[in-house]
Each structure stands twice: as C-alpha cells, then as structure tokens.
N, C-alpha and C positions, 0 to 999 in steps of 0.2 A: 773513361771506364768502358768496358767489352759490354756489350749490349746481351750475348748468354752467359757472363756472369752473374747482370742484374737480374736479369729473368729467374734463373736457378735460386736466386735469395731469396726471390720476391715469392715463388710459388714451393717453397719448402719451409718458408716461413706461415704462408697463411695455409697450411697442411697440418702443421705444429698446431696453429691459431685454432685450429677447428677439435683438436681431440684433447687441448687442453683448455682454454679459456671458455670454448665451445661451450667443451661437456661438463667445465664447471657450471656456468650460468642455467646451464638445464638443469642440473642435479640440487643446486642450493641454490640460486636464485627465483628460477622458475618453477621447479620440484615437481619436474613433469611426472603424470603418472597414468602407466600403460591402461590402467581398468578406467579412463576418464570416458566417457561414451562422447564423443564431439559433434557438433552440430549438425556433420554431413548425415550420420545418421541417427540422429534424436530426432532430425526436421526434415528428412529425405524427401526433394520432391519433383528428382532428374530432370529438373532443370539448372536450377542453380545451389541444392545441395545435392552434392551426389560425391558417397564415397570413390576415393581414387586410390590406384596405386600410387605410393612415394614417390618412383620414377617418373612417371607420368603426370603427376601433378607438380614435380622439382621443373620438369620442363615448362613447362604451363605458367608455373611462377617465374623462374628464371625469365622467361624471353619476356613475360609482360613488366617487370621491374628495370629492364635494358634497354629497350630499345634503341635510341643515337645516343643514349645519354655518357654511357659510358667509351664512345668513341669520341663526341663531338667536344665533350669539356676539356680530358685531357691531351686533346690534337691542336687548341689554343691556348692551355696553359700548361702548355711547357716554352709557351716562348718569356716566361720570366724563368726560365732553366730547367731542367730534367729534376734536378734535386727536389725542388717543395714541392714537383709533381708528384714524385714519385712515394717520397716520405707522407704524404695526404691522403693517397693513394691506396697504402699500406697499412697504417697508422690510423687512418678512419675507418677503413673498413673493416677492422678487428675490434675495437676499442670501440667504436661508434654504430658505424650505419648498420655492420652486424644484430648490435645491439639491438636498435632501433627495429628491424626488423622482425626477429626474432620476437623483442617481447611484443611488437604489436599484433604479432600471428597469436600468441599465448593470449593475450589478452581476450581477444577476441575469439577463440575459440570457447575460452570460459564466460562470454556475455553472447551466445547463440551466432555465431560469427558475422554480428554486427559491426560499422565502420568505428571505427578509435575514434571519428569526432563526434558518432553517437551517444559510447559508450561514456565519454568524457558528464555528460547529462547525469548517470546513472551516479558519478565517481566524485562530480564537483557541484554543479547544480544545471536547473535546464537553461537557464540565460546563456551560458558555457555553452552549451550543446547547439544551441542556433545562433552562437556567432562560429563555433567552428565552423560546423557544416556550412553557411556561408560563404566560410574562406576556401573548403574543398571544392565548391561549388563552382567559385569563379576560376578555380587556378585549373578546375575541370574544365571548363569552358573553353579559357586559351590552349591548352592541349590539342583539344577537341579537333578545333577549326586553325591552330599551328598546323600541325601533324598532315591533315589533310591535303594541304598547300607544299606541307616537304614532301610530302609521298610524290603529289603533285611533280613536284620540279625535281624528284629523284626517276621519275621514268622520262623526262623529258633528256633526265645527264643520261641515263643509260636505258634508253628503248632495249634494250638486249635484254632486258631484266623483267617486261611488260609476260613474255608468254611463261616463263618461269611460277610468276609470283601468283599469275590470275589462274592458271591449271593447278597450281598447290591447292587451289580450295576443294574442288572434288577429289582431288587427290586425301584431302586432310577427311574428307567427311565421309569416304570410301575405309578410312585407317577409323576414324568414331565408331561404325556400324561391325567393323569387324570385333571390334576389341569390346563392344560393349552390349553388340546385339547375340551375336555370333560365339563371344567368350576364348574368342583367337587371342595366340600371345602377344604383349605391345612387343615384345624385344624383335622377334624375327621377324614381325610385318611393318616396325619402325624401322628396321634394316631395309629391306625392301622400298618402302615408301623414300628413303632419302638419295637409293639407288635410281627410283625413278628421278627425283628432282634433280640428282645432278645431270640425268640423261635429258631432261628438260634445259637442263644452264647449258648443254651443249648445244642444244638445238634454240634456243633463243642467243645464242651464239651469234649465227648465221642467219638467224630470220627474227632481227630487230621491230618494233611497234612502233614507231615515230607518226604521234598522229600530226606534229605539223609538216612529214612527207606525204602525206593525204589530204594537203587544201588549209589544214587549221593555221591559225597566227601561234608565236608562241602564246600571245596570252590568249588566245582559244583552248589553246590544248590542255593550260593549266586548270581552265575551269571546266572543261570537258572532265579533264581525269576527277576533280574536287566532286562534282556532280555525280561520278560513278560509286567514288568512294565514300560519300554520306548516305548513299542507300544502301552500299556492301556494308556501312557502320550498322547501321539501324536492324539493317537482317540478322548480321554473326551477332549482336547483340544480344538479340530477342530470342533468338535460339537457345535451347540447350546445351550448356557449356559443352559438353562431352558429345554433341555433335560437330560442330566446326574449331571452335576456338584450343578447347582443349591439344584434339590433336593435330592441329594445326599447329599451335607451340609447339609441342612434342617433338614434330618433324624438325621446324625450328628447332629447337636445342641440340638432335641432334648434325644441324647442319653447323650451327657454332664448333660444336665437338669436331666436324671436320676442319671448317677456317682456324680454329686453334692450332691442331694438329698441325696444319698449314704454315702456319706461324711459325711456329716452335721449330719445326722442321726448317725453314729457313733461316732464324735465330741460329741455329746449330748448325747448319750449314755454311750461311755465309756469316756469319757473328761480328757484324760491323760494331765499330767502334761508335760511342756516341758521338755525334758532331754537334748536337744543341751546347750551347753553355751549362755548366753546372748550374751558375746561379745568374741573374740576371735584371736586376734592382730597378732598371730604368730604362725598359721599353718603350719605344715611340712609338705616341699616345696613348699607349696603356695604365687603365686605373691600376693603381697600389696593389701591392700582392698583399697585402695586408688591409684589408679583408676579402678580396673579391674570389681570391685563390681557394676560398670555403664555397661559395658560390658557384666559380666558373663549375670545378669539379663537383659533382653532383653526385650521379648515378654512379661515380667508379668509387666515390666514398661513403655517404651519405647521402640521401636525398627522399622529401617527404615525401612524393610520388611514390614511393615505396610502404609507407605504414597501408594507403589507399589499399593497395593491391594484397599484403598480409591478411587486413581485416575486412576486407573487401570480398575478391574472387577466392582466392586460396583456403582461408579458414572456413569456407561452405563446402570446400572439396578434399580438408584434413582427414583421411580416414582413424589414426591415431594420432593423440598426444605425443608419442616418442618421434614422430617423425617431423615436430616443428623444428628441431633442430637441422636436421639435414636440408630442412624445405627453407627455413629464415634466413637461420645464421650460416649454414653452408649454401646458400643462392647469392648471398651478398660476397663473399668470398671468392666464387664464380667469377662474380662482375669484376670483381678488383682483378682479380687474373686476366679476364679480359681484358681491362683499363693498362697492365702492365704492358700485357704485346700492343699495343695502341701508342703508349708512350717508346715503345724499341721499335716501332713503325718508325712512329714523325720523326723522333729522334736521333735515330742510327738507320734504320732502314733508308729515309731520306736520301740518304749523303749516298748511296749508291749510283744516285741517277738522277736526275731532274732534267728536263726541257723545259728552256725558257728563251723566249725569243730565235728558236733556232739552231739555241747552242742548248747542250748537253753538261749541266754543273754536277761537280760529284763533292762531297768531304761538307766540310764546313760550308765551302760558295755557295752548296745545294740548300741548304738549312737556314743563310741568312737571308738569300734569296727571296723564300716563301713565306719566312717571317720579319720580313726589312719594316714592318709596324704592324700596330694588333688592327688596325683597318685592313689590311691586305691579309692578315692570319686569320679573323673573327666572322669574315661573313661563310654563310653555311657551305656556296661551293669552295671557300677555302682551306674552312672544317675536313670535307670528307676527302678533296682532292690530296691533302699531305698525307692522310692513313690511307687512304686507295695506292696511290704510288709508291708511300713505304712497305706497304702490305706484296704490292707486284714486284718489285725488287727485292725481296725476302722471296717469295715462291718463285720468283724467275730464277733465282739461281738453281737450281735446280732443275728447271728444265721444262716449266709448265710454261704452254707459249700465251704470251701475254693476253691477248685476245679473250682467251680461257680466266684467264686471272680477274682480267678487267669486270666480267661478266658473272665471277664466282661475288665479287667483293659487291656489286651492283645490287645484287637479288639477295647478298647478306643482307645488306643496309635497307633496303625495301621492306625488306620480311620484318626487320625488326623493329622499324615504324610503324610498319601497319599492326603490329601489335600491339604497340601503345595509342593507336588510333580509336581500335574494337573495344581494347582491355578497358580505357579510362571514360570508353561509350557505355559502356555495360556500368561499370564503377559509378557515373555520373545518375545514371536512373538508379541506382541504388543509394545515392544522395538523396534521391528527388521522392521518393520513396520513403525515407528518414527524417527527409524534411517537412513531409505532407503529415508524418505522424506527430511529431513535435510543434506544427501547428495546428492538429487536429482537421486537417483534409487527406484521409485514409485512402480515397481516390487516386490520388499522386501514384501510391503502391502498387496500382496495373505497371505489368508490366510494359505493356504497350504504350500506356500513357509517358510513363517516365523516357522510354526510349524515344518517343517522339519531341518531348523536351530536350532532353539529352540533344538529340541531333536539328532540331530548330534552330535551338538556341545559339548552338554554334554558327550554322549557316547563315546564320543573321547576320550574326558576328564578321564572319568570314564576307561575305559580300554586300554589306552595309556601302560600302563605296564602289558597289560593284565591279571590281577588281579580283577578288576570293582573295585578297592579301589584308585585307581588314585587320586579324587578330594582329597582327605585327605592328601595328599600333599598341597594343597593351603589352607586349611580348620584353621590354626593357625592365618592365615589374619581376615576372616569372620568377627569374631565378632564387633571386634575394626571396620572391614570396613565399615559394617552394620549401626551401632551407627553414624559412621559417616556421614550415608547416610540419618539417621533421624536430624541431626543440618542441613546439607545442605537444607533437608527438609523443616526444621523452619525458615532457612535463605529466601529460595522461598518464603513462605507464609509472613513473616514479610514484604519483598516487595511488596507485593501486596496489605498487609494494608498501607504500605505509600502511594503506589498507590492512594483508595480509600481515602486517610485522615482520615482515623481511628487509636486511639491509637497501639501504636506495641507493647507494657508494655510487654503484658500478652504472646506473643510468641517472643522475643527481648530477655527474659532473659533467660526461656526455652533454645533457639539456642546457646547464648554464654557457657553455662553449659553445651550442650551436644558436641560442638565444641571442647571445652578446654578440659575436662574429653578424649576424644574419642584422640583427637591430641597426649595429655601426654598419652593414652595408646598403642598410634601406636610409639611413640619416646621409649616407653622402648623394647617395640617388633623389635625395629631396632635395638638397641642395642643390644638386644638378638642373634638374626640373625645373625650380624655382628660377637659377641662373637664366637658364634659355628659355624662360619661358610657356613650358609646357605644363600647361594649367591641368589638363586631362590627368596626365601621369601625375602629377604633383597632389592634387586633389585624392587620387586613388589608394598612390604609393600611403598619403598620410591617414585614410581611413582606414587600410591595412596596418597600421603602424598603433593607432588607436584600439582598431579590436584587438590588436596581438596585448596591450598593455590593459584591458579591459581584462583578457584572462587571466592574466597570469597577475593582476591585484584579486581575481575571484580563486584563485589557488593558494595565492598565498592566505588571506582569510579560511580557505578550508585547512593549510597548515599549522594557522592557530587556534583550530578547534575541528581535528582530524576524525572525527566521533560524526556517522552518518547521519547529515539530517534531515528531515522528514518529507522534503524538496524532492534532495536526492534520492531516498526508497522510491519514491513514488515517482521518478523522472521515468 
C-alpha cells in the first residue's frame, strides 16, 4: 500500500471523527454547557488555575499528553506489520482514548479540576480514592526518573539539540510575560518565537554540546545531564503554569505543526510504498500481538498518562466548557495523526535508505534489517533511530540537507520529553497534595512540599544504584500499568454517567476492552517474572494486579446499589 494513501484515509478520517462522534459525545453524552463557570475561574489563583485561551492551552495539552509516546510504541509495533498498527492507531483513538480523554477533562472540570483518581473518592468511596492515587503515584514516579535518563541519553544521541532545547526556556517565559503580562497576541509572537527556535536548530546545527567532548565518561554525562534536569523539574514545576510551562508547549506545538507539515510534505513528495509487512504473526522474540499490541501503542491510541494530564494541568486552565472538546477529544486525534506519520516513517519512509555496516539498504532489505527481532527493534536507540531516519528520508527528498534534518527531529524528541518530565512533576505533587488530603496531612498540599517529593522521590529512584538508570528496573511494569490506569479511568467516568443518568454505551465498552487486554497482559508478565525469577517485578506487577481487582469489586458493589452513600458525599 502507498504510504500518501494511508496517510490521506488516516487523517480525513479522524477529521470526520471529530465533527461527528466528537460533537456527538459533547452534545448528548457529556452535555456540555457554555454558562458552566470552570474551575480556572471559580478558583483563579495564577498559578495553577488560570484561565487560557483554547489555542494555547490545546498546545499546553497536546505536547504534555505526547511526549515519545506516540513515536516510540508505534516505531516497535509495527514490526508485527503496518496493519494492527495502524487499525489501533485509528480505531483507539476515536472509539477510545478520545473518549477517555475527553470525558476525564469533563469530569473534572465539574469536581474543581481535581485528579480522576481523586474524584473516583467522591463517585465510589474513599478506600477507592487512596488505592487509585497510589497507583498514579507510582506510575508517576517511574516517569518521573524514566524521562530524566531519556532526556538524559537523547542530548548525548544528539548534542546538536543541547542549545536549541535549553535557550527555548527563556525563549518560552519571554512568550508567558508578553501574552499575559503585556496582553500581546499568542498568534503573532507564537509566530515569532518558533521563527527564533528554528533559527536556534540552525545554530545548534553547527555548535553541538557534547559534554563527554569536555572530559565527562559517557556515564558522567548522563548523570551530569539527570542532575541538571531534576532541578529544571522542580523549578518549571513550582512555577506558574503560564509562566514557563504553558508557553513553552505552546512553542512546542507549534513546532509539531512544523515537523508534520514536514512529514506530510515528504509523504506527498516522495510517497514510498510501504515496505513493513502487512501482518506479521511471528516476530523473533517478540511477545504476542495479542495482547501486548494495546500496551506497546500507548499514547497514539489510548494511554492513562493522559486522564493525569485532562484532570490534572488542563482542567485548571479550561477557560470554557465548550472547549473540552477541541482541547480532549480533538488533542487525542492530534496524537493519532502524529502516531500515523510515525508509522509512514518506519514503515515506508525506512525503505528509502538505511546504512548498515557500510552498505546503504533501500525497499524491504531496509525494514528487515532494523527489525530482524524485537530485541534489535525495542531498545529506545532503536525506537527513535527507525522514525529519525524514516522522518530524514521523507524531508531529504525534497531537499532539506540532512544535517538540518537530523538536528530538526533531535530537538522535536527532546522538547517533547521534557515535557512529559515537567508535566508529570507538576502532576505528581498534585497527587501528593490529594493524597496528603485523603489521609488528612493537609501539609502535603504546599506547593513546595509536594514538588520536593515529587522530585526526591524520583532521584532516589533513579540513582539508588548509583547509576541514574535505576527506574528501568521497574520500567517492564509501566506499560501494562499505565493501560491499566486508562480502563480504571473509564471505569470512574462510566460512574459518573450513571450518576447523571446518561447512557454508559459509549465509555462501558471502551473500559471492559482496555481492562481485559491490560489484565491478560500483566497475567503474562507475572508469569514471566515468576519464570526468571524476578521476585521484585513479580511481587509489584501482583500488587498492582490486586489493587486493580480491589476497585473494580468496590465499583461493581457501587453498581448494585448506584444511590450515593454517605462515604461518598462526604469523601
């Protein structure tokens, strides 16, 4: 199949998806309503509520709900074929992780845009509420101190990307003061601002950061960068969203809006043919695509890092109810577009080029090459090297000289990590915060406090074996945990349609799909575990596995006796 055929289905389909499934679920399911006064300004207190514009808060959401996620799942599952990537792809993100977004922004706007595992308290009971939070807790944590370490070992792949990403921040907090102190327009000095960054990706072009060419080991440099980056966490955090973070996405998004453009324009340009297999049953050593293929792809389908960020950053900074649709269900739509040029990267972009050993593979030799087993596909430089090089061979036709290329795709992937580094640091002490209230230490809810936790806790994590690779030890959990954390997700929200007496249809089926898929892929993972003997993960994997069955027998009890009780009013 033509790689800009699929692309043209893929993103006129989820165009369709938005003005009809969309605007149904807002109008009859959610029943959004304009005169709804939303937390940003019932609780205004410019720091972490603060009304936004829709543009500028879509950006805001966007880059923090994306980060690698939506590159790195589908750049290793498409080596069981383009097809159940793409159908996953497409098919989750309208049907599902849309869903999922969408109503945990709604929800949360109407419970003071407090977290979906909060609100879970108020809707089921409070036992409910402090095993969620718990589970956000930990799956923050690995984030946390992951993240740090990728960011880490992504300026070490690409120093060229070091002056780019670290001058964006005064760049970003120079674009907060004008837009919100000043009352300047975001469109023309967001214009501007990403005019400078690309004038930045030129010049970090040419004048690369490589701190191990200044004396450091590589593992110096990784813990050097981790060190920098736990106290840039702990600052953008503690700040006022709409001083750095805000428009700092912003810029981000509209730097995406360029590398699409980029894409696309390459797609249509050179419009390679796909070279992956359509379908592909029996990859060496790769687990089952049945279940794992819900797992691997994440953020380009579904993925519960995402409720986080809905009921989390976003619903503090909703200015209207009418705009959770553009900002939920059309951010997750976004992603899937992305995840589609990502899959026309590895997939067909690939086959234009490859070096390997010397030699230069093109077609299919290029594509079996990079994925001859999911060991040689799955590890993270093999993740971003297949979309880097499919991405350069889509813009190289055309005429952008590789150098440029290399260095555009470096300071993408950077920017949009360390967004999910700041976003889910900020996110984390606003757990810690929920959680301090729920067991009555109201302390927790300094700001300062929780961010210091927040960023502790990780670097414990992270350098417990003084390495900074520490999380990656719990890191085999994640995914399945995660997944799990978006059905949980669905399960909150479908409560609260009963609540109201609105059908549960449309997020009812959603939750038992991402339950069952996510449950059957933590039941093989124990088994795994179990087999080689990793007592750690085995032990973890089955306490996560417990509390998910712990809720969801406290849901179904609230399903046979759906009438609030006296727990609940009072959670």
């Amino acid at each position: 199949m033509n790689s800009l055929l699929l692309a043209v289905l893929m993103l006129a389909g989820f165009v369709v998806a938005y003005h009809t499934y969309g605007k149904f679920l807002g109008g009859k399911i959610f029943r959004l309503a304009s005169d709804f006064v939303c937390p940003s300004t019932e609780l205004r207190d410019d720091v972490d509520y603060v009304p936004s514009n829709r543009n500028v808060l879509f950006g805001h959401h966007f880059t923090s709900i994306s980060g690698l996620g939506p590159i790195v799942g589908p750049a290793v599952a498409i080596i069981w074929g383009w097809l159940p990537a793409v159908l996953w792809v497409f098919l989750g993100s309208i049907v599902i992780g849309a869903v999922h977004d969408f109503g945990a922004l709604v929800v949360s706007l109407r419970h003071q845009g407090r977290s979906i595992g909060d609100i879970s308290g108020d809707l089921i009971s409070r036992r409910v509420r402090v095993l969620f939070l718990l589970i956000i807790f930990f799956l923050l944590l690995i984030v946390i101190a992951v993240f740090a370490l990728v960011i880490a070992i992504l300026f070490t792949m690409y120093p060229q990307a070091v002056i780019p990403v670290w001058l964006e921040v005064p760049l970003a907090v120079w674009l907060g003061h004008q837009i919100y102190k000043r009352g300047k327009s975001h469109v023309s000095l967001g214009i501007v601002a990403i005019i400078l960054l690309y004038l930045l990706i030129v010049a970090g072009t040419y004048l690369p950061v490589d701190l191990t060419a200044l004396g450091l080991s590589g593992s110096g440099a990784l813990v050097t960068w981790m060190i920098i980056l736990f106290v840039y966490a702990y600052i953008a955090s503690s700040l006022p969203v709409q001083t750095l973070l805000q428009p700092r996405d912003y810029i981000n998004c509209h730097q995406l809006y360029v590398a699409l453009a980029l894409l696309i324009l390459g797609v249509i340009v050179a419009h390679p043919d796909m070279v992956a297999p359509a379908y592909n049953a029996s990859p060496t050593g790769a687990p089952p695509v049945w279940p794992f293929l819900f797992v691997v792809i994440a953020c380009g389908a579904i993925s519960g890092f995402h409720c986080l960020v809905s009921s989390g950053t976003s619903s503090k900074q909703c200015y209207s109810e009418d705009d959770a649709r553009y900002i939920g269900y059309g951010g997750m739509l976004m992603e899937g577009t992305l995840s589609t040029l990502v899959i026309a990267a590895c997939a067909a972009g690939i086959g234009l080029g490859l070096s390997s050993g010397g030699e230069v593979l093109t077609g299919t030799a290029a594509f079996t090459n990079h994925y001859a087993s999911w060991s040689a596909a799955s590890g993270l430089g093999a993740k971003i090297d297949a979309f880097v090089q499919g991405s350069a061979n889509l813009i190289n036709s055309y005429g952008i000289p590789a150098n440029i290329t290399i260095t555009i795709m470096g300071v993408f992937l950077v920017s949009f990590a360390a967004t999910t580094l700041d976003t889910a640091t900020r996110l984390q002490r606003y757990i810690v915060g929920e959680l301090g209230s729920a067991i009555r230490v109201p302390q927790l809810g300094n700001r300062h406090a929780g961010t210091l936790i927040a960023v502790i806790t990780a670097f414990i994590l992270a350098f417990y074996n003084g390495s900074g690779k520490g999380a990656l030890t719990l890191w085999p959990l994640f995914g399945a945990a995660n997944q799990l954390l978006a059905g949980l997700a669905l399960l909150v929200i479908t409560i609260y349609l009963v609540r109201k007496q609105v059908s549960m249809f449309y997020t009812f089926i959603p939750m038992l799909f991402m339950i069952f898929m996510t449950g059957w892929a933590m039941l093989v993972n124990l088994g795994d575990f179990y087999a080689s003997g990793n007592w750690l993960l085995f032990g973890i994997n089955l306490i996560i596995l417990f509390l998910e069955v712990w809720m969801i027998i406290e849901a179904v009890i609230y399903f046979k006796n759906p009438a609030p009780t006296e727990q609940a009013q009072n959670a």
